[in-house]
KOLVEXVO-870460 format. One line per 4 residues: number of its first residue (from 0); for each residue x, y, z of C-alpha. Coordinates in nm, 4 decimals, padded with zeros to 6 digits. Last residue first. Example, Ala and Ser with C-alpha at 12.3 -4.5 7.8 and 13.67 -1.06 7.14 Angstrom:
<atoms>
1) 01.3670 -00.1060 00.7140  01.2300 -00.4500 00.7800
</atoms>
This chain:
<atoms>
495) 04.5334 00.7250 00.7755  04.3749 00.3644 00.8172  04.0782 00.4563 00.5909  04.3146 00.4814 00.3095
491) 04.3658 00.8580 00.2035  04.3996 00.9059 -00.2039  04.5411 01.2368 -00.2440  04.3626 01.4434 -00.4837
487) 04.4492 01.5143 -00.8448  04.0766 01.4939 -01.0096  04.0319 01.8729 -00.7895  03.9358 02.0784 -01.0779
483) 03.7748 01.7720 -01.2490  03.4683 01.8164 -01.0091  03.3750 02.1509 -01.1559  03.3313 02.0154 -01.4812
479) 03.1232 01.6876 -01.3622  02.9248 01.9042 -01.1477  02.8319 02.1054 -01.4662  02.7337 01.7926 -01.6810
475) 02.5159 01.6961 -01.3259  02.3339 02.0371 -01.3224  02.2468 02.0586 -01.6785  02.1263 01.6713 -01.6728
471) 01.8575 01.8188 -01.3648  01.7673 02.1500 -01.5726  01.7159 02.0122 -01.8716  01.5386 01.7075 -01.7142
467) 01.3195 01.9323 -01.5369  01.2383 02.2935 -01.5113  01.2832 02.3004 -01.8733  01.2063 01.9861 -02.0151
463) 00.8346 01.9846 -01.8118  00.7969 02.3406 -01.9223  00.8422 02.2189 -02.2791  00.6395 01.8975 -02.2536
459) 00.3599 02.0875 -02.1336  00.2547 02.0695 -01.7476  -00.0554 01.7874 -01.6962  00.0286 01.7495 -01.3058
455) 00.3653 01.5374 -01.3761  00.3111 01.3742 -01.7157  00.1110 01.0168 -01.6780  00.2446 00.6988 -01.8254
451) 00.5843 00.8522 -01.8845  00.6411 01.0004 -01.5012  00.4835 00.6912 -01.3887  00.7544 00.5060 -01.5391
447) 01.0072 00.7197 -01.4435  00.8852 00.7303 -01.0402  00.9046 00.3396 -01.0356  01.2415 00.3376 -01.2239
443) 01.3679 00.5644 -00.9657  01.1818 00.4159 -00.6355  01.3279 00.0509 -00.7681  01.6864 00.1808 -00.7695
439) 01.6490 00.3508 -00.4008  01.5657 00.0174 -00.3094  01.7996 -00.1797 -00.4643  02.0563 00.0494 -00.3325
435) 01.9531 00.0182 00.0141  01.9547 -00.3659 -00.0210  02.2654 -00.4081 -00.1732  02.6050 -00.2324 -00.0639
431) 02.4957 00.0494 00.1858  02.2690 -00.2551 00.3690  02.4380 -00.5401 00.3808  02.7218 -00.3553 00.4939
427) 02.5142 -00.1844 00.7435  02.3751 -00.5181 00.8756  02.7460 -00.6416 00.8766  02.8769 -00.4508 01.1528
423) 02.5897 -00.1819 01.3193  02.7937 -00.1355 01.6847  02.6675 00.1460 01.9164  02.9241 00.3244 02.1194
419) 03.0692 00.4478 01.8057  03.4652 00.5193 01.7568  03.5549 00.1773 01.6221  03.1912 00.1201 01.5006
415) 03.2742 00.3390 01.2125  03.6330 00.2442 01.1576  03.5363 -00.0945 01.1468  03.2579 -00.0217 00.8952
411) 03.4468 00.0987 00.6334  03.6844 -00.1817 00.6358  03.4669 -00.3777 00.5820  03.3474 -00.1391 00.3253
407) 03.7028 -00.1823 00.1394  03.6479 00.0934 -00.1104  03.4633 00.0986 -00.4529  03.1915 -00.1045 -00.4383
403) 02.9638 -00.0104 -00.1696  03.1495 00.3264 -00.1120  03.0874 00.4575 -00.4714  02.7518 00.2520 -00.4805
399) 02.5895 00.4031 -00.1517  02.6962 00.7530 -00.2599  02.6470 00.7072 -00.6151  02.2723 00.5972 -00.5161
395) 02.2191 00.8956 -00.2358  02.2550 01.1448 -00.5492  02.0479 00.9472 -00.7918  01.7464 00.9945 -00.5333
391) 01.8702 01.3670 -00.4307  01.8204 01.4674 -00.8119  01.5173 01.2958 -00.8324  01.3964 01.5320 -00.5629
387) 01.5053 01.8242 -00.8087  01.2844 01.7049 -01.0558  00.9565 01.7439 -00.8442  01.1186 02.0700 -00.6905
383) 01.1304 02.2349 -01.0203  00.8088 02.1685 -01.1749  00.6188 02.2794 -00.8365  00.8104 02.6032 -00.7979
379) 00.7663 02.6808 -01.1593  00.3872 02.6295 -01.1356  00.3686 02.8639 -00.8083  00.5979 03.1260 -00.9683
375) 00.3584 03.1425 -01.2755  00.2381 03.5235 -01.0876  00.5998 03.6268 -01.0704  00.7900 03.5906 -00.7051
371) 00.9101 03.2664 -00.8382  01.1251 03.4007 -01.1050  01.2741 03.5958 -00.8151  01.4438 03.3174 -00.6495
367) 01.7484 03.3152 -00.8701  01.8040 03.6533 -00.7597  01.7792 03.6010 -00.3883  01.9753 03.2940 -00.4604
363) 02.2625 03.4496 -00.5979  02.3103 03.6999 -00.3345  02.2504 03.4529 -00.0733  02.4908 03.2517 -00.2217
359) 02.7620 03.5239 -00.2637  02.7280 03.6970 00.0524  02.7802 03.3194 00.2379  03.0873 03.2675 00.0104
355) 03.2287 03.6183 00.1026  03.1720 03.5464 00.4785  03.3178 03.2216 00.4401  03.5928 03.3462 00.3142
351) 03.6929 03.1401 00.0052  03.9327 02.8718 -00.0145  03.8257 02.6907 -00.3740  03.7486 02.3468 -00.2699
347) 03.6891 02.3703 00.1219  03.5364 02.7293 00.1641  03.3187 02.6683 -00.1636  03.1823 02.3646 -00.0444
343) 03.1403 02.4751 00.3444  02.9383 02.7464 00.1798  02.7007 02.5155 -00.0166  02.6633 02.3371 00.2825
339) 02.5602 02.6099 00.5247  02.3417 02.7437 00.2414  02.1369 02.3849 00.2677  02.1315 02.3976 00.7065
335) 02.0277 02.7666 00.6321  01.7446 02.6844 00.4369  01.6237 02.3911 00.6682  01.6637 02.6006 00.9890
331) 01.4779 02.8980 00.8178  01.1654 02.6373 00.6767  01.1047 02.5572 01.0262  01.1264 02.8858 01.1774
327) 00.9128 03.0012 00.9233  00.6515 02.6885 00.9784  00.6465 02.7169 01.3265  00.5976 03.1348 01.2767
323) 00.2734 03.0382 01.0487  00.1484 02.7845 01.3312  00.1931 03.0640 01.5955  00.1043 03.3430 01.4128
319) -00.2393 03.1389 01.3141  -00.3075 03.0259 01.6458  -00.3041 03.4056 01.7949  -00.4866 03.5688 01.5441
315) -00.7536 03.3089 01.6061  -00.7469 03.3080 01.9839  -00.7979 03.6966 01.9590  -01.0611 03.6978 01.6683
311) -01.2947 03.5228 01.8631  -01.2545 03.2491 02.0722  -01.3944 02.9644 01.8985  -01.1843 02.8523 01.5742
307) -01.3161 02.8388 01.2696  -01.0613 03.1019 01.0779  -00.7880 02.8778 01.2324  -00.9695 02.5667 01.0523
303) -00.9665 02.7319 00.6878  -00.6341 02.8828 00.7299  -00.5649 02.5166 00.8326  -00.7156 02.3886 00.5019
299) -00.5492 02.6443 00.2532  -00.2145 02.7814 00.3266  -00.0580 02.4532 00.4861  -00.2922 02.1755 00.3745
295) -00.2959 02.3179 -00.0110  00.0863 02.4022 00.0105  00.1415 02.0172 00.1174  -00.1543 01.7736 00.1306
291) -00.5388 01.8432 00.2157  -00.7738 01.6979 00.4271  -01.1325 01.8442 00.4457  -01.3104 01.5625 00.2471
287) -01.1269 01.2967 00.4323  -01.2887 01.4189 00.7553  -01.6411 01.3624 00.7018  -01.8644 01.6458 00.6888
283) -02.0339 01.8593 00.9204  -01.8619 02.1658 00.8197  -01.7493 02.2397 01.2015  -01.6866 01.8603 01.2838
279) -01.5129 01.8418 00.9926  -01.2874 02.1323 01.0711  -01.2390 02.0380 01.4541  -01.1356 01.6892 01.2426
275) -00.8485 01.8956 01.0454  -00.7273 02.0600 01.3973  -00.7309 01.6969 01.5811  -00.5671 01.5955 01.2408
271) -00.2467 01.8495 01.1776  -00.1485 01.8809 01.5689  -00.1318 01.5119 01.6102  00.0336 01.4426 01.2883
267) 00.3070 01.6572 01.4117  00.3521 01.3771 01.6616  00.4636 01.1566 01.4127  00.6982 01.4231 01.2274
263) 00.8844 01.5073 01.5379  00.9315 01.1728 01.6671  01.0635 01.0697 01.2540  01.3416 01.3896 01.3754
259) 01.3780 01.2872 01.7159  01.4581 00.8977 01.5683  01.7475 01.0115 01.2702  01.8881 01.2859 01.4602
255) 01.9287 01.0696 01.7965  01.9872 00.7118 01.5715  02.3007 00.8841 01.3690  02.4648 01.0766 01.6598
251) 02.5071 00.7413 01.8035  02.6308 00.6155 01.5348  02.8864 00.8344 01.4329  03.0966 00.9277 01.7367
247) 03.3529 01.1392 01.7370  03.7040 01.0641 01.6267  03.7776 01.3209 01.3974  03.6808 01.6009 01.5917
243) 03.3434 01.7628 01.4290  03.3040 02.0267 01.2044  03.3126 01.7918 00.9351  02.9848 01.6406 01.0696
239) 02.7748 01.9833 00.9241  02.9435 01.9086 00.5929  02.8649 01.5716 00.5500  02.5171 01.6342 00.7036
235) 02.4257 01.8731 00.4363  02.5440 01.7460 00.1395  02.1832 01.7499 -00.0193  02.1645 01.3707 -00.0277
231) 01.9772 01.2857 00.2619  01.8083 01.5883 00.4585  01.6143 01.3006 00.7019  01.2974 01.4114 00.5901
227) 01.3740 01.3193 00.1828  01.5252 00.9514 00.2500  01.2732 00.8929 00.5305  00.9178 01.0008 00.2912
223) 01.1119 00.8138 00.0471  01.1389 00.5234 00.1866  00.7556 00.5162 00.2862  00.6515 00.5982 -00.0353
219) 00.7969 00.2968 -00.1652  00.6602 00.0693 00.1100  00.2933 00.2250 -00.0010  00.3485 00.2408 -00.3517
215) 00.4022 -00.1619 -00.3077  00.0411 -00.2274 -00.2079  00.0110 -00.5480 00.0624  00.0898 -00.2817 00.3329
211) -00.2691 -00.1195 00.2425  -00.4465 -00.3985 00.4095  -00.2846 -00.3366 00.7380  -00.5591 -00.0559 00.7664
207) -00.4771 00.0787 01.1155  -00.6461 00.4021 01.2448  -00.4204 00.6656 01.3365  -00.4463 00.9493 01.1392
203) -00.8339 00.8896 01.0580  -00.9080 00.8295 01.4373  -00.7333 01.1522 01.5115  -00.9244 01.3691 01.3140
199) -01.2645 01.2055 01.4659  -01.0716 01.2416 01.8138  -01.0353 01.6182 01.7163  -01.4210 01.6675 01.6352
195) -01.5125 01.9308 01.8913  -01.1386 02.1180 01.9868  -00.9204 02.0079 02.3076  -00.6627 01.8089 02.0869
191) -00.5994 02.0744 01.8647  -00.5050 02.3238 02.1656  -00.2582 02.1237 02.3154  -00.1188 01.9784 01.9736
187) -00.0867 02.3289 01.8544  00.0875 02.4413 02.1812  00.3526 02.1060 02.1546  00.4213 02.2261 01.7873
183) 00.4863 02.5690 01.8984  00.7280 02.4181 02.1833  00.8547 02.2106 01.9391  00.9043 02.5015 01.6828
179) 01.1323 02.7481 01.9040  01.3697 02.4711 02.0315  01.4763 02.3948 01.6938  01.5516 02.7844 01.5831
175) 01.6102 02.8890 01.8952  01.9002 02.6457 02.0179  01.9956 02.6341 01.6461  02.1246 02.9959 01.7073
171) 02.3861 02.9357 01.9082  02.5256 02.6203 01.6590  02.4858 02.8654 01.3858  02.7277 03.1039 01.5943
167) 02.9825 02.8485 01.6545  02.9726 02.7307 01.2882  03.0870 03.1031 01.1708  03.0161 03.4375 01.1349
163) 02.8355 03.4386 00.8092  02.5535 03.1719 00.9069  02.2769 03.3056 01.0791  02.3574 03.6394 00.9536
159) 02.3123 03.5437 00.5833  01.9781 03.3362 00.6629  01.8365 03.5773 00.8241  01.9216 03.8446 00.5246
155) 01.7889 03.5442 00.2567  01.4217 03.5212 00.4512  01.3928 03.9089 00.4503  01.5003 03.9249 00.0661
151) 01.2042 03.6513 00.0617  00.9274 03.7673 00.2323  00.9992 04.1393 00.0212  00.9776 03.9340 -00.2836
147) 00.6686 03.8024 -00.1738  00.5008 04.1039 -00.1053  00.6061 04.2379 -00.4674  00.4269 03.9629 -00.6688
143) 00.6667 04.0054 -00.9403  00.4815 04.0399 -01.2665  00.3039 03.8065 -01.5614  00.5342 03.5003 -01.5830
139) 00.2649 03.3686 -01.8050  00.3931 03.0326 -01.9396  00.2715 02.8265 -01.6769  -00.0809 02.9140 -01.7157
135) -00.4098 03.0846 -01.5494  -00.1493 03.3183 -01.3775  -00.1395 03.3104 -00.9875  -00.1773 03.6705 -00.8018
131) 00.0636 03.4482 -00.5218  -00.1224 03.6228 -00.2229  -00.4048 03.8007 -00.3036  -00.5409 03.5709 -00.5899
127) -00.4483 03.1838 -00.4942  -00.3810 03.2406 -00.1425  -00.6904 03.4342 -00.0261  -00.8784 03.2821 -00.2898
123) -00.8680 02.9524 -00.1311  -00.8607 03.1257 00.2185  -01.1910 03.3242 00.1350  -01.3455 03.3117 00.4843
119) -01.1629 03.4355 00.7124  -00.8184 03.5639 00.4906  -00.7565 03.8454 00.6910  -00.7198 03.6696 01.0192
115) -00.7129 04.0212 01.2558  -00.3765 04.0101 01.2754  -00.2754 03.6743 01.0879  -00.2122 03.9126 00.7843
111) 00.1410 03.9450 00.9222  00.2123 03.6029 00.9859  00.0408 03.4976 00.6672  00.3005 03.7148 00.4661
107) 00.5923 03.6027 00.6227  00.4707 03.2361 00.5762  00.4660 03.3608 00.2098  00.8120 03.4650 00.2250
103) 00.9102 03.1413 00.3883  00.7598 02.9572 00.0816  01.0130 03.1955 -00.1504  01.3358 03.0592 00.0893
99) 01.1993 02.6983 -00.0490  01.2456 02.8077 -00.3846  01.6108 02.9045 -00.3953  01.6851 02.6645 -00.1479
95) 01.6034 02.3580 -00.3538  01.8217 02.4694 -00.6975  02.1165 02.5327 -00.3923  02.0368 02.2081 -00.2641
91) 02.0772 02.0054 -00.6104  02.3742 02.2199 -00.6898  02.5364 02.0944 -00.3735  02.4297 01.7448 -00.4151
87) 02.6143 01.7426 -00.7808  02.8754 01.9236 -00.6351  02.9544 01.5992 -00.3808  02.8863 01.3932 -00.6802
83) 03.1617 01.5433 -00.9188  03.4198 01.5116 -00.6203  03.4280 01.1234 -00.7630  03.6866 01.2563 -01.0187
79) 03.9437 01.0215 -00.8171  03.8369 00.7774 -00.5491  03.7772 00.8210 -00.1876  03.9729 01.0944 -00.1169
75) 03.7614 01.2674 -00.4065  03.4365 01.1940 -00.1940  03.5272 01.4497 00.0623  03.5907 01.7469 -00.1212
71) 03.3020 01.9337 -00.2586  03.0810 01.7430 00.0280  03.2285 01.9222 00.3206  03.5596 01.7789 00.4583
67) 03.7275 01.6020 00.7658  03.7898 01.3299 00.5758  03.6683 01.0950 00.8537  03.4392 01.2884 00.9595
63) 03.2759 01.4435 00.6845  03.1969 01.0884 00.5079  03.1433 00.8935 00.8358  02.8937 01.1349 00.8378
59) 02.7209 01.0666 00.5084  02.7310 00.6889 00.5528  02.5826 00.7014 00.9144  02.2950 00.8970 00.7501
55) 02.2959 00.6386 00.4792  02.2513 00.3374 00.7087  01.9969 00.5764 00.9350  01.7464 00.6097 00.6488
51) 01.8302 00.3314 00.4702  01.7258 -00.0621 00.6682  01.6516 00.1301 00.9840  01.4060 00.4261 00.8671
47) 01.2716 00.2261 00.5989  01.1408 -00.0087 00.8320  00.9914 00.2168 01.0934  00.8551 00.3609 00.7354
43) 00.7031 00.0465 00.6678  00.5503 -00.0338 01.0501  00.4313 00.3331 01.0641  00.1913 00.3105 00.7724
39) -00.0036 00.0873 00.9626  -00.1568 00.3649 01.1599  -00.2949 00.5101 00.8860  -00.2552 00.2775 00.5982
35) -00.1196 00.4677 00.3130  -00.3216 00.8237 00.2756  -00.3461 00.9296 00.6566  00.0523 00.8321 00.6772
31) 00.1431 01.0180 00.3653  -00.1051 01.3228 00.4622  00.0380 01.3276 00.8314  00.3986 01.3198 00.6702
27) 00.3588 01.6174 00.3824  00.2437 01.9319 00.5771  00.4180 01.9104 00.8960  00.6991 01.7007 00.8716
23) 00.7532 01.8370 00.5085  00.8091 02.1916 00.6332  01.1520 02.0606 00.8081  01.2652 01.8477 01.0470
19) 01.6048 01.7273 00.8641  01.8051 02.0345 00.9343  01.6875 02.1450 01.2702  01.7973 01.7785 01.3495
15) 02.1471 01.7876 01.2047  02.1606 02.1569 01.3778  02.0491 02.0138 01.7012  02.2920 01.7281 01.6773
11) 02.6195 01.9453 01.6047  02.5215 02.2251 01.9156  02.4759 01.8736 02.1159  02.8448 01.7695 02.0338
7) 02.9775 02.1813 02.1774  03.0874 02.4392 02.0702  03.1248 02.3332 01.7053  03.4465 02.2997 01.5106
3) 03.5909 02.4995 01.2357  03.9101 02.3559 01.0953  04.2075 02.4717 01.1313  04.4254 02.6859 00.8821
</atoms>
């Protein structure tokens, strides 16, 4: 049967983009860059960006191009029982989407209760008690929040028609579902930057403090702000690039997804701190004191700032369903990109129907999903994705190492630039085979030791086993099994 293949190359690049720009660009860049040298923070993760970020994304879809495969498959034409580590990544983004398709449930929420901006003045509660109905501890499941759970079965139908008919169809919808948020994005920069205060915002954002490039958590945190934004690891842009013809270029297509999507998250900064300064301004008090990171910054602070807002209740209503529709859209196109992969893996390995293997995922991870609908979901949600980001650490390592040391990466690299108008030669080498890996090797043993000087957020050793390393060693052990199905592959050489 022949392969799918997109419409057209730019249907390919805004997927790979809608993929990587995701709820992080909004809600965990601006506080990374604020927190680690403001405006110097940009020189590191410039850095990071060319040394590994784009390296590895040219790695992953030389991957699906060449082989013409999703993840399942590719990496066993490489070298036997290696299909192990394309599951592993799949089971890593199927654990992620499970969760993140729960967040879009509460942006469902928000949207809705944006009429009339519900939450004015109470947002901590708001979230905490109306919304999520959080337990006081981890082990109180308590009930299934059922707003939520609505959010989310509405979240997994999208996601199901998005993606059952076919590549050509995703590539249709991409259009809206990239297109939709930068123009959003480009309104909440518009209107941040005219509020009182917004230049105060801005000067925190931006202001250099080249002292803090002298701290090593900084450079770290840089690479993994670009390994995690760029959707390395989860399979994703091996299987979206096996869509395309064989020969198409990788490079290229590598430093447009790579650059819009680190574009996207810089100027996303804009429309986080001109609103978070407005908030100062309106509390009179300095800016650090309002800023907040992930969940807190997203359902929280700018709750906070839209229920400030002059205009009355119109302009409010209207700025919060626009920043809470961003951040659906958003989370969507990243949730879909991660079932897209999954589904490629089951079409390749075991020949289902894509329409079957798209019912079955969203099936499974509407159920899977529930447990954090309950009142602990919050805690379970946090446990779970700290782990599973490990996951996509280790994941990124056997990639770099399998074809670092395992295949002729010269070799490697002259099919690459043999079909890319832009040449990388032996600074990619250099890169997949030691520096990159180094890196990535450093972040891990960085992130363990913390992990055993200080437990992640105070959870109990048994929740911490659970949603953790049980769940993280469970997942590899079962890629391993799965992966032996297909130890008899053909080896292709790079010249086939």
């Amino acid at each position: 049967m022949a392969r799918e293949r997109w419409d057209k190359k730019s249907a390919f690049i805004m997927a790979a983009i809608g993929s990587a720009i995701g709820l992080g660009n909004v809600w965990r860049f601006p506080y990374m860059a604020y927190s680690n040298g403001g405006g110097a923070f940009f020189i590191p993760y410039l850095i990071a960006l060319i040394t590994t970020g784009i390296p590895l994304l040219t790695l992953e879809y030389f991957l699906g191009i060449h082989f013409q495969k999703g993840p399942s498959e590719a990496f066993g034409f490489i070298k036997k029982r290696t299909n192990f580590i394309g599951w592993f990544s799949l089971a890593i983004a199927g654990m992620i989407t499970f969760y993140y398709t729960v967040i879009m449930g509460w942006s469902w929420i928000y949207i809705l209760k944006s009429f009339g901006v519900e939450w004015a003045g109470k947002e901590k509660t708001f979230l905490f008690n109306s919304v999520l109905n959080i337990s006081s501890d981890v082990s109180i499941l308590g009930g299934i929040q059922w707003p939520i759970l609505l959010g989310n079965l509405l979240t997994w139908i999208a996601i199901f028609l998005i993606i059952f008919r076919g590549i050509k169809i995703v590539g249709k919808i991409v259009n809206w579902t990239v297109g939709l948020p930068w123009l959003m994005l480009l309104f909440l920069i518009i209107r941040g930057i005219t509020l009182q205060g917004a230049a105060n915002g801005l000067n925190y954002y931006l202001h250099p403090n080249f002292s803090k490039l002298l701290e090593p958590q900084v450079w770290l945190g840089a690479y993994g702000q670009i390994f995690f934004s760029l959707s390395l690891g989860f399979g994703i842009m091996i299987a979206y690039s096996s869509y395309l013809p064989k020969r198409s270029d990788i490079n290229s297509n590598a430093w447009i997804v790579a650059f819009s999507n680190c574009a996207t998250s810089f100027f996303a900064g804009f429309a986080v701190f001109s609103t978070l300064g407005f908030l100062a301004y309106s509390n009179s008090v300095p800016v650090d004191e309002v800023v907040g990171k992930g969940i807190t910054l997203a359902f929280i602070t700018f709750p906070t700032a839209i229920a400030k807002l002059p205009g009355g209740v119109f302009s409010q209503s209207l700025f919060g369903i626009m920043f809470f529709l961003m951040l659906l859209t958003l989370g969507i196109d990243s949730a879909f990109s991660l079932v897209e992969a999954i589904v490629t893996g089951l079409k390749d390995t075991f020949q289902i129907k894509r329409k079957n293997a798209a019912l079955g995922v969203c099936i499974v991870g509407f159920i899977v999903g529930t447990i954090y609908t309950t009142n602990a979901g919050l805690y379970w949600l946090d446990i779970v994705d700290h782990w599973m980001n490990w996951g996509l650490i280790i994941v990124g390592l056997l990639e770099m190492i399998l074809i670092g040391y395992f295949t002729n990466i010269d070799e490697v690299i002259r099919t690459i630039d043999g079909q890319s108008n832009i040449k990388l030669g032996k600074y990619w080498v250099y890169m997949i085979k030691y520096f990159s890996p180094i890196i990535l090797i450093v972040v891990l043993l960085s992130n363990l030791i913390s992990e055993f000087n200080e437990p992640y957020e105070g959870y109990p050793l048994w929740a911490r086993m659970i949603g953790g390393w049980i769940l993280l060693i469970g997942l590899f052990v079962i890629s391993l099994f799965i992966g032996r199905k297909r130890k008899e592959q053909k080896i292709i050489k790079l010249e086939e």
